[in-house]
C-alpha positions as CSV (number, residue, x, y, z in Angstrom):
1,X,44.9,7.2,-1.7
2,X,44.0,8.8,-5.0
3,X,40.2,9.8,-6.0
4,X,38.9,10.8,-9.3
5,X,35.3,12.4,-10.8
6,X,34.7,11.6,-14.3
7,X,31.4,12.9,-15.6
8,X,30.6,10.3,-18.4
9,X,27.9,12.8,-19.1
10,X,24.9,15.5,-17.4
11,X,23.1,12.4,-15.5
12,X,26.2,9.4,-14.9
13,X,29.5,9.9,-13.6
14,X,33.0,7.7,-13.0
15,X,34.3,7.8,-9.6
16,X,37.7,6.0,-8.9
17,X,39.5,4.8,-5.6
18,X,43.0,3.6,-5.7
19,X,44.6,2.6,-2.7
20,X,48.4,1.8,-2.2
21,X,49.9,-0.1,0.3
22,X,51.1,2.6,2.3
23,X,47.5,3.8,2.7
24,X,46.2,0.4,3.8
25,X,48.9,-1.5,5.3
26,X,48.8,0.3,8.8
27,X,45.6,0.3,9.8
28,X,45.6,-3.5,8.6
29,X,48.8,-4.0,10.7
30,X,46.6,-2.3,13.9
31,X,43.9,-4.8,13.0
32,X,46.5,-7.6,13.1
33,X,48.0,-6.4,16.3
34,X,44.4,-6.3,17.9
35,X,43.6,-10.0,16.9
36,X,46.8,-10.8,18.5
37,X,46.3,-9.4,21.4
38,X,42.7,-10.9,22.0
39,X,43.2,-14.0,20.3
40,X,43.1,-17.4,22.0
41,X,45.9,-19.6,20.1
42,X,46.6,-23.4,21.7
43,X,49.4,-23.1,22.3
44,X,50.3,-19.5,23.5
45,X,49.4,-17.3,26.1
46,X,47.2,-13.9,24.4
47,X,49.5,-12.0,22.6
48,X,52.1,-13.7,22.5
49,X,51.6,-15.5,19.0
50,X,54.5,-14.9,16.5
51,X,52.7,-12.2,14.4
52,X,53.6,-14.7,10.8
53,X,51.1,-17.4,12.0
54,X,48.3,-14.4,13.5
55,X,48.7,-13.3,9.6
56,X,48.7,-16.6,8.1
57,X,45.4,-17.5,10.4
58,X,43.6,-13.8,9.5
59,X,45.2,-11.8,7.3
60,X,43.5,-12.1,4.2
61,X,39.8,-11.9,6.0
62,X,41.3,-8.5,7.7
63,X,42.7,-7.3,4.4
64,X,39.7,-7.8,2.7
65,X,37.4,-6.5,5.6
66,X,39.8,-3.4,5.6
67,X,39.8,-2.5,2.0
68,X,36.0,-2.5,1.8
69,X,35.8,-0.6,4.8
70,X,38.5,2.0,3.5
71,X,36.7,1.9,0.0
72,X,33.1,2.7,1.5
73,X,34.4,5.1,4.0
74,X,36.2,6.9,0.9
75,X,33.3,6.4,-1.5
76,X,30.8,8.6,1.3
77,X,33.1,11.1,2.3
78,X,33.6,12.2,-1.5
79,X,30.1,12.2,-2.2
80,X,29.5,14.4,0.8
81,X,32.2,16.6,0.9
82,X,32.2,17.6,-2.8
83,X,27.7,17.5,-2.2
84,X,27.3,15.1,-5.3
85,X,23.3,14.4,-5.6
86,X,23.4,11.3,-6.3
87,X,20.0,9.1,-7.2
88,X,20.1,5.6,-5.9
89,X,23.6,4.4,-4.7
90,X,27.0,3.8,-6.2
91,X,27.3,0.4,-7.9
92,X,30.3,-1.6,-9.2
93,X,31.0,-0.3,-12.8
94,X,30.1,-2.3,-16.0
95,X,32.8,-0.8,-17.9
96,X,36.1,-1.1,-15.9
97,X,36.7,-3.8,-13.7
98,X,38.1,-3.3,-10.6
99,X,41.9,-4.6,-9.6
100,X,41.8,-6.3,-6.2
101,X,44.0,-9.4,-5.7
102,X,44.3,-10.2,-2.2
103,X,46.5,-13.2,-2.7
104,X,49.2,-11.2,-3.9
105,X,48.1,-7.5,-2.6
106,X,49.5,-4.0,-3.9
107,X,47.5,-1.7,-5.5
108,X,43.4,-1.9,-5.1
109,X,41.4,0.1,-7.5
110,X,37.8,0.5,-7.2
111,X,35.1,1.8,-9.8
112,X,31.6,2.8,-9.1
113,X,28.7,4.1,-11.9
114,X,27.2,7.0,-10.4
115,X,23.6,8.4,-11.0
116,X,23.5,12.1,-11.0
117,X,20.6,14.1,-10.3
118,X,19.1,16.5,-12.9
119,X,19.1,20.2,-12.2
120,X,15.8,22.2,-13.2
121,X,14.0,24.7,-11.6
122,X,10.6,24.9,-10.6
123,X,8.3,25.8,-13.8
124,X,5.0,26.1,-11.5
125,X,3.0,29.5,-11.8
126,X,-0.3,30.8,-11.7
127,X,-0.6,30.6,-15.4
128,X,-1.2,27.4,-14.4
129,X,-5.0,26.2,-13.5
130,X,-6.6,23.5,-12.2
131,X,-10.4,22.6,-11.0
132,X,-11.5,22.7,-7.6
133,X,-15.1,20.9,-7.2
134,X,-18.1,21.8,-4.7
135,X,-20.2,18.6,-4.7
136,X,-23.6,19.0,-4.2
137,X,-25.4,16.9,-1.4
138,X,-29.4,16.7,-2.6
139,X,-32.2,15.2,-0.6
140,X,-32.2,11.8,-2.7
141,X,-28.5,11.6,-1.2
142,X,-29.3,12.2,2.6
143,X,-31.7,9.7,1.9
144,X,-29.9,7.0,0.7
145,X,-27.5,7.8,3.3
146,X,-30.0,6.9,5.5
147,X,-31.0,3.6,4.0
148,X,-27.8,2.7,4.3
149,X,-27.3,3.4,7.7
150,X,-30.6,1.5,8.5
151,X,-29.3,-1.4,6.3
152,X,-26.0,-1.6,7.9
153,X,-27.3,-1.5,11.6
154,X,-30.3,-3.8,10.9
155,X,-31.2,-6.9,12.5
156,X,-31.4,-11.0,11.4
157,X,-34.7,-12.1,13.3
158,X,-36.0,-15.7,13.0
159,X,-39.0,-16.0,11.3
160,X,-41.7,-19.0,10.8
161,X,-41.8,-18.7,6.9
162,X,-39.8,-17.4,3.8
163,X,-42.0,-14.4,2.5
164,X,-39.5,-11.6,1.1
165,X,-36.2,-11.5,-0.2
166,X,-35.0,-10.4,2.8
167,X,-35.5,-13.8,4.0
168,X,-32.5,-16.0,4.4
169,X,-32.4,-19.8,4.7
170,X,-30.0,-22.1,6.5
171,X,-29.9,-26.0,5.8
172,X,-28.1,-29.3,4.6
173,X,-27.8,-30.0,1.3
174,X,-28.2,-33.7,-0.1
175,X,-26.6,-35.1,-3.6
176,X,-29.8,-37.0,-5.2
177,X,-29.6,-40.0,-7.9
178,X,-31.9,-40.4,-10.7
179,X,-34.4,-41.2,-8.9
180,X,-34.3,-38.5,-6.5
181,X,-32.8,-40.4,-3.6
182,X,-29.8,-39.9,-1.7
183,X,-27.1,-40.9,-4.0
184,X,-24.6,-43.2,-2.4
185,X,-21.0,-41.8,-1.9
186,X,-22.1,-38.6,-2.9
187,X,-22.1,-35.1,-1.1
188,X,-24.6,-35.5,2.0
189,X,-25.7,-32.8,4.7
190,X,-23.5,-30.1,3.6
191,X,-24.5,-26.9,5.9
192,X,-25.3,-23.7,3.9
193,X,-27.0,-20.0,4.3
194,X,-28.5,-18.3,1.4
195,X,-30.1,-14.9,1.4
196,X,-32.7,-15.3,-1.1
197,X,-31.8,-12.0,-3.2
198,X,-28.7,-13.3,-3.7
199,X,-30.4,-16.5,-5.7
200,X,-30.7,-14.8,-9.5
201,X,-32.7,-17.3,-11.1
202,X,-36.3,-16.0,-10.5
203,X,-37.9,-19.1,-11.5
204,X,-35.9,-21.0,-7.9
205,X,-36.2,-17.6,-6.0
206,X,-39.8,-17.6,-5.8
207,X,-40.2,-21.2,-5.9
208,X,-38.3,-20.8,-2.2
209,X,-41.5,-18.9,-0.7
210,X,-43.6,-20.4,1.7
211,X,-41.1,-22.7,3.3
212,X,-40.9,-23.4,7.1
213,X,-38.0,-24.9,9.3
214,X,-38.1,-28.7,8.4
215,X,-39.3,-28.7,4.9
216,X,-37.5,-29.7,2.1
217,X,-36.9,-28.3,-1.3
218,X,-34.7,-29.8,-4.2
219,X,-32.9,-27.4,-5.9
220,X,-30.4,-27.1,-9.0
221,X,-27.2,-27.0,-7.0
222,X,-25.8,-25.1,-9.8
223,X,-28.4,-22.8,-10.3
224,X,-29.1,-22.1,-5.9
225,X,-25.2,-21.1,-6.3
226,X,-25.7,-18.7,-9.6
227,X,-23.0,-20.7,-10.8
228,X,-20.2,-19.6,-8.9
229,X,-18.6,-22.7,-8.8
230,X,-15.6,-21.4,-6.5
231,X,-18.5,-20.6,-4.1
232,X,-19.9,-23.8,-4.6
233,X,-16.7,-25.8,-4.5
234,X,-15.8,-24.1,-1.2
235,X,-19.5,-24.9,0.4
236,X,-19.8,-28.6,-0.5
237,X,-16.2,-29.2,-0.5
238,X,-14.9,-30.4,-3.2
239,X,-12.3,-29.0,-5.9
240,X,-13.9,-27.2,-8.9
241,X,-13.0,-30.0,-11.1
242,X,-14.9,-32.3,-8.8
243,X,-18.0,-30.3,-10.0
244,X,-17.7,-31.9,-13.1
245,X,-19.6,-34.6,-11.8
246,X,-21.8,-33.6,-9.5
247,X,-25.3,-34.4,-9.9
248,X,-27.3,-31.2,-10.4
249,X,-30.4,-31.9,-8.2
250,X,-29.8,-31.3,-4.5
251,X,-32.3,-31.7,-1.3
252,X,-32.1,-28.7,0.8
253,X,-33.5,-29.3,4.4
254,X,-34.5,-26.3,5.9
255,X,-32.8,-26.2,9.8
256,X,-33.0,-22.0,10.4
257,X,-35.1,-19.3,8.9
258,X,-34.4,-15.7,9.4
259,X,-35.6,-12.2,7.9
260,X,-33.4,-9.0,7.5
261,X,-34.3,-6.0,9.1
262,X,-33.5,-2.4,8.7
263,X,-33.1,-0.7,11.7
264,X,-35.4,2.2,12.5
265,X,-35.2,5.7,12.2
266,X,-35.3,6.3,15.9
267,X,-33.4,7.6,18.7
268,X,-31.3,3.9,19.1
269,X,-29.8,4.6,15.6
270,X,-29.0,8.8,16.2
271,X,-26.9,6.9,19.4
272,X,-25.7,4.5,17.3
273,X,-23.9,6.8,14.6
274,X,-23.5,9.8,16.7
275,X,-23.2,9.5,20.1
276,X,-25.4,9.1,23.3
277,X,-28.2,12.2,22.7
278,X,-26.2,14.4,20.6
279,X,-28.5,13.8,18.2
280,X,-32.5,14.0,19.6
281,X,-34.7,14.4,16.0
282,X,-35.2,13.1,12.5
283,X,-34.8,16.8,11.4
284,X,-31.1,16.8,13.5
285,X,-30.5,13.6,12.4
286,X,-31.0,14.5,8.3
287,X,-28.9,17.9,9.2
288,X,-26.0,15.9,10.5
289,X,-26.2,13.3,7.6
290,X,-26.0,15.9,5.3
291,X,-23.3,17.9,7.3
292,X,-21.1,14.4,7.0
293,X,-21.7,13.8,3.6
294,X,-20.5,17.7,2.2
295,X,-17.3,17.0,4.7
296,X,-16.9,13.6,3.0
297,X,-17.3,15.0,-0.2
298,X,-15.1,18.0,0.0
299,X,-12.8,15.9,1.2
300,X,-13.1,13.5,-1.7
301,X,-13.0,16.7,-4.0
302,X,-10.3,17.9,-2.5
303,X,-8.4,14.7,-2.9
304,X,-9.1,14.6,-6.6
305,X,-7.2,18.4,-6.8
306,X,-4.5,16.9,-4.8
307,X,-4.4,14.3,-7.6
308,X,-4.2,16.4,-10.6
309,X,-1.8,18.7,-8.8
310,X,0.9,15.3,-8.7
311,X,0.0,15.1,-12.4
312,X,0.7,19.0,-12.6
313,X,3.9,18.9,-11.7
314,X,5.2,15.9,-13.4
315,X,3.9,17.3,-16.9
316,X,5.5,21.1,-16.1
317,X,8.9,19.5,-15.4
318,X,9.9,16.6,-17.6
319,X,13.0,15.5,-15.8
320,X,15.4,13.2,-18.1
321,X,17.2,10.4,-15.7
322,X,19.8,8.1,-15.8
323,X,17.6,5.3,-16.7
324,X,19.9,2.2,-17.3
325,X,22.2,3.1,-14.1
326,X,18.9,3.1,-12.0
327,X,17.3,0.2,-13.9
328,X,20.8,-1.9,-12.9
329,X,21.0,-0.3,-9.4
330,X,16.9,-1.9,-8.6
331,X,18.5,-4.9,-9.7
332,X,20.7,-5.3,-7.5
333,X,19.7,-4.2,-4.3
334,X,16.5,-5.1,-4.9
335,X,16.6,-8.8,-6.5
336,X,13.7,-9.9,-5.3
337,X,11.6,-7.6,-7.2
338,X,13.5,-6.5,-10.1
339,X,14.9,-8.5,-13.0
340,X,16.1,-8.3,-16.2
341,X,12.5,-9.5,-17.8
342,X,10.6,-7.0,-15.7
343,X,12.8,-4.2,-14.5
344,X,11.1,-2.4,-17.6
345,X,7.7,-2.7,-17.4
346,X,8.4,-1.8,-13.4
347,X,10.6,0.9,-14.1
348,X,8.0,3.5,-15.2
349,X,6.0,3.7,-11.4
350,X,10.2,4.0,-9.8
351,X,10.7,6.8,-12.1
352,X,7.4,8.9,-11.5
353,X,7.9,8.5,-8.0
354,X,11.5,9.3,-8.1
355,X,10.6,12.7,-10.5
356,X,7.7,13.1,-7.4
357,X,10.3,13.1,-4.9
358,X,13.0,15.5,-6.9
359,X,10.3,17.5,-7.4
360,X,8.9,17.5,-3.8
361,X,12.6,18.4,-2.4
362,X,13.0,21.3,-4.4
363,X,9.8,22.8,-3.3
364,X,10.9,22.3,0.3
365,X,14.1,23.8,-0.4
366,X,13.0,27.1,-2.1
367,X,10.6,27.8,0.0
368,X,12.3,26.5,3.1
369,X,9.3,24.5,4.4
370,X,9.3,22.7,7.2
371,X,6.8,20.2,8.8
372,X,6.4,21.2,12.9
373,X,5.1,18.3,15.3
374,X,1.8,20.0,15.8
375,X,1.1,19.3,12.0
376,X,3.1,16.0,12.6
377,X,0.2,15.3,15.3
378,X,-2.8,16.7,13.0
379,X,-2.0,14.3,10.2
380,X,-1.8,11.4,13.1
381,X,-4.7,12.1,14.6
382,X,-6.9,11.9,10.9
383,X,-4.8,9.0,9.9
384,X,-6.3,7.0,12.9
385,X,-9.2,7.9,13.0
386,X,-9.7,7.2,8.9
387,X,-8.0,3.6,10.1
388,X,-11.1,3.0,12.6
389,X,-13.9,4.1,10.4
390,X,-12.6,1.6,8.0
391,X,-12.8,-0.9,10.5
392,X,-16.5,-0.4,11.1
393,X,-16.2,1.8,14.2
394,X,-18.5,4.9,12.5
395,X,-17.8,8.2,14.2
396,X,-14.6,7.3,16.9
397,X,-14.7,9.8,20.0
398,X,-11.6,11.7,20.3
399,X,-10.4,10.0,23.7
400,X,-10.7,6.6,21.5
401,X,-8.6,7.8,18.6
402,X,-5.8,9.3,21.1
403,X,-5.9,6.0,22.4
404,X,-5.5,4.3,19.3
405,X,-2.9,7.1,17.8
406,X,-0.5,6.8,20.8
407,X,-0.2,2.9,20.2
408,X,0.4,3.4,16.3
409,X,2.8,6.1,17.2
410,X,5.3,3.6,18.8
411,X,6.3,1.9,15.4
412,X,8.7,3.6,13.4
413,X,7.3,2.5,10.2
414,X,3.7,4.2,10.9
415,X,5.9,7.2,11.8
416,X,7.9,7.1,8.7
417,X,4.6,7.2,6.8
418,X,2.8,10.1,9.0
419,X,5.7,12.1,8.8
420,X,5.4,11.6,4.0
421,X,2.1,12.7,4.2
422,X,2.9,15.8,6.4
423,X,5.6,16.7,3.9
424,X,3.5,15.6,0.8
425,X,0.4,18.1,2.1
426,X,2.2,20.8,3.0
427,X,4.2,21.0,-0.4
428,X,0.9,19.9,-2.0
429,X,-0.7,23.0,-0.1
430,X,2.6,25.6,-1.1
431,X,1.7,24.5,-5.0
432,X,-1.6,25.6,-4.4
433,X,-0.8,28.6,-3.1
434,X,1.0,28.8,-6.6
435,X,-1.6,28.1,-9.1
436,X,-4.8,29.7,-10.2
437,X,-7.9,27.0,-9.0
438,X,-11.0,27.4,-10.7
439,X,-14.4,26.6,-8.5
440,X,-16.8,24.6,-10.1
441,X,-20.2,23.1,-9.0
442,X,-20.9,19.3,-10.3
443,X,-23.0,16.7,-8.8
444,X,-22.3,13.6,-7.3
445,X,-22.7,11.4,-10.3
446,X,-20.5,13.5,-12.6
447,X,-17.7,14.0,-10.2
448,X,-17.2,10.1,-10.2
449,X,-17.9,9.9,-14.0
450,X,-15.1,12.1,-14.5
451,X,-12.8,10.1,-12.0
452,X,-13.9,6.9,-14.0
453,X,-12.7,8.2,-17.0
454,X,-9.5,10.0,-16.0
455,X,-8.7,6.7,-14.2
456,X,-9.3,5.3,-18.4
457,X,-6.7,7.2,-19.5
458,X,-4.5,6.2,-16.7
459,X,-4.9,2.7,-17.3
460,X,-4.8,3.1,-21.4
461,X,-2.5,6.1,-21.7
C-alpha cells in the first residue's frame, strides 16, 4: 500500500491510496474462505464448495466491499496519525480519476480533495471594546406589565348586550340576494366569533352596539372580515377565488354574546403569577414585577453583548477557506439541501458558522476550557424552564422544571444542544474576560431601536 500528501496549496490538499494485490488479495481470500465456510450451496454440505464457484458467486461484491473498506480504513488512519485538520470530509477528486476495475483487478488507486483548516491565532485583546447596557425599568413599565398580566388572565363572561369593544359576538352568517333574502345555493349559517376591536371599519363597529342574543344584523362580509380574505375564505369555506363572487351583504344572527375582562389586581392574580401567598400586597406585587422585568431585561441586554461579541470575533479574525472544496462537499453529503443553483447564496450562513466554530475551538484549546456537568446541569435547568414559560406556564416551580428537565435529558439530540450552549457561554464568558466592556444606561425604547437597526444592517449589509 502506498500513501501520498500533496498540498495543492495553504487550504486544499491531494491525498493518494494505491493498493496492489498483495495488499488486498489476503484479506479478500479470508473473506472468501468465511463465505465458504458459512455458506449454504444446493448442492454441498458448508464448506465444502470448490472455492472457483464461492468466487464466481461472491467475489466481486467481496472485492469491492474490501477495497472500500481498506480505502476508508487507510484514508482515517492517515488523517489521524499525521493530525491533518481537516474541514468537512474527504471527497472523490475532480481532477484525477480514480483506477478501479474490478472486472479485471490489479492495482486500485484512490484520490480524495482535501479541505485544510486555516491556522491563525487569536487577535482578541482588551483594546478591544464593546457595550454592556443597564436597561432602565420606570413606573409606566411596571405598569404595563401589569395590564398585561390582567389582560392575559382575564375572563370571557356572557353578557345581555354588546356595549364596549371588549364585547365579542358569536353567530351564523347568511349569503343575501338583491333583495336581501337568503340567496339560494349560496353560503348559509356559517358559524363565526368576532371581537368587536378587531372589526376596523368604525362605521360597522359601532353600528354592532346594542345587540342582544337573537337579533340580526346584515353586514359587509368583506368589510366584518377587514378584508382578510384568507380569514374569510377559511371561515365561510370556500377557496379565495370563490370570493370573487360572493355577494357582499351577509345576515349575521346573533347565537352568543360575551365581554372580556381583565382580571383584578387582587390576591387570585399575585397566586396566579407567583405562587400560593408569596406574594400578599399591591406594593409586593409591583416590587416583584419590577424585580422580573430588570432580570428579564439584563438578560435581554446581556444577550445583545453576547451577540456583538459573535460579531467580534468574526471581524478580528478573517479566516480565508477552501470555499469550492466545501461548496462541493455540502453538495454531496447534503443533496437535499444544497445544489448547484443555491449552494451560493447558502454558502455564506455554512461559512460564518464554520469561522464560529474554528474560532470557538481555539479558544477552548488555549485556554484549556472545559465544560463540568454542574454547568452542563445549570444550562439544563434554564433551558427548561425558558421551554415552559414559552408554553404559557408563567413562573414554573423548581420540582416542575426537574421534572420536565429529567425527561428532555433522555434524548440525545436535546443533550447535544445543552451541551453547544455550555461550550458557546463559557467561551463567550473567557472572551469577556478578554475585552474592555463599556457600561451604559439606555431605556427600554432605545435598546430595541438600536436592535431594530443593527438587525437593518444585517439584513441589508
Amino acid at each position: 500500500m502506498n500513501v501520498t500528501f500533496e498540498e495543492k496549496d495553504a487550504l486544499n490538499a491531494l491525498l493518494t491510496i494505491e493498493f496492489q494485490p498483495e495488499d488486498y488479495q489476503p484479506r479478500l481470500d479470508s473473506e472468501l474462505k468465511k463465505y465458504r465456510k458459512n455458506a449454504r450451496i444446493p448442492g454441498f454440505r458448508p464448506g465444502t464448495a470448490p472455492m472457483g464457484m464461492v468466487k464466481k458467486m461472491v467475489g466481486k461484491a467481496l472485492l469491492v466491499e474490501e477495497i472500500n473498506r481498506m480505502a476508508s480504513e487507510s484514508l482515517n488512519n492517515y488523517i489521524r496519525e499525521n493530525n491533518l485538520d481537516i474541514l468537512g470530509q474527504p471527497i472523490s477528486s475532480n481532477d484525477h480519476e480514480s483506477v478501479m476495475n474490478f472486472d479485471q483487478p490489479d492495482t486500485f488507486t484512490f484520490h480524495f480533495d482535501l479541505g485544510i483548516a486555516p491556522k491563525f491565532d487569536l487577535n482578541i485583546s482588551d483594546k478591544d471594546s464593546l457595550t454592556r447596557y443597564a436597561i432602565s425599568i420606570d413606573d409606566k413599565t411596571v405598569d404595563e406589565e401589569i395590564d398585561n398580566n390582567c389582560r392575559r388572565y382575564g375572563k370571557m363572561n356572557e353578557i345581555e348586550m354588546t356595549e364596549t369593544d371588549q364585547d365579542s359576538i358569536k353567530g351564523l352568517l347568511t349569503e343575501l340576494d338583491d333583495k336581501g333574502e337568503p340567496f339560494e345555493g349560496g353560503v348559509e349559517g356559517k358559524e363565526s366569533t368576532v371581537l368587536l376591536e378587531m372589526v376596523k371599519d368604525e362605521k360597522l363597529r359601532k353600528s354592532l352596539m346594542g345587540l342582544k342574543v337573537g337579533d340580526t344584523k346584515d353586514v359587509d362580509i368583506f368589510a366584518f372580515f377587514n378584508d382578510n380574505r384568507k380569514v374569510l375564505g377559511s371561515t365561510l369555506g370556500l377557496p379565495e377565488e370563490g370570493l370573487n363572487d360572493l355577494n357582499k351583504t351577509f345576515r349575521l344572527e346573533v347565537t352568543e354574546l360575551k365581554r372580556f375582562t381583565p382580571a383584578e389586581v387582587n390576591q387570585e392574580l399575585f397566586d396566579t403569577l407567583f405562587g400560593k401567598d408569596a406574594v400578599s400586597s399591591e406594593e409586593e406585587f409591583r416590587s416583584k414585577i419590577r424585580e422580573n422585568l430588570e432580570s428579564y431585561y439584563a438578560s435581554e441586554a446581556e444577550n445583545q453583548l453576547d451577540h456583538m461579541i459573535s460579531h467580534l470575533i468574526l471581524e478580528k479574525h478573517n479566516l480565508v477557506l477552501p470555499d469550492e472544496f466545501l461548496k462541493r462537499w455540502l453538495m454531496q453529503s447534503y443533496e437535499d439541501t444544497y445544489n448547484a443553483e443555491n449552494v451560493d447564496e447558502l454558502y455564506e450562513q455554512e461559512s460564518n458558522q464554520l469561522r464560529n466554530q474554528l474560532i470557538t475551538e481555539k479558544v477552548i484549546e488555549q485556554f484549556k476550557l472545559e465544560v463540568t456537568e454542574e454547568e452542563i446541569n445549570q444550562v439544563s435547568i434554564g433551558y427548561t424552564a425558558q421551554m415552559l414559560r414559552q408554553y404559557g406556564m408563567g413562573n414554573p416551580d423548581l420540582e416542575t422544571i426537574r421534572y420536565f428537565e429529567q425527561k428532555n435529558k433522555e434524548d440525545q439530540n436535546y443533550m447535544r444542544r445543552i451541551r453547544d450552549i455550555a461550550v458557546n457561554r463559557k467561551v463567550t464568558d473567557q472572551v469577556k474576560s478578554m475585552i474592555t466592556i463599556v457600561e451604559q444606561d439606555i431605556n427600554i425604547e432605545d435598546f430595541y431601536k438600536m436592535i431594530e437597526s443593527h438587525n437593518h444592517e444585517h439584513n441589508h449589509g
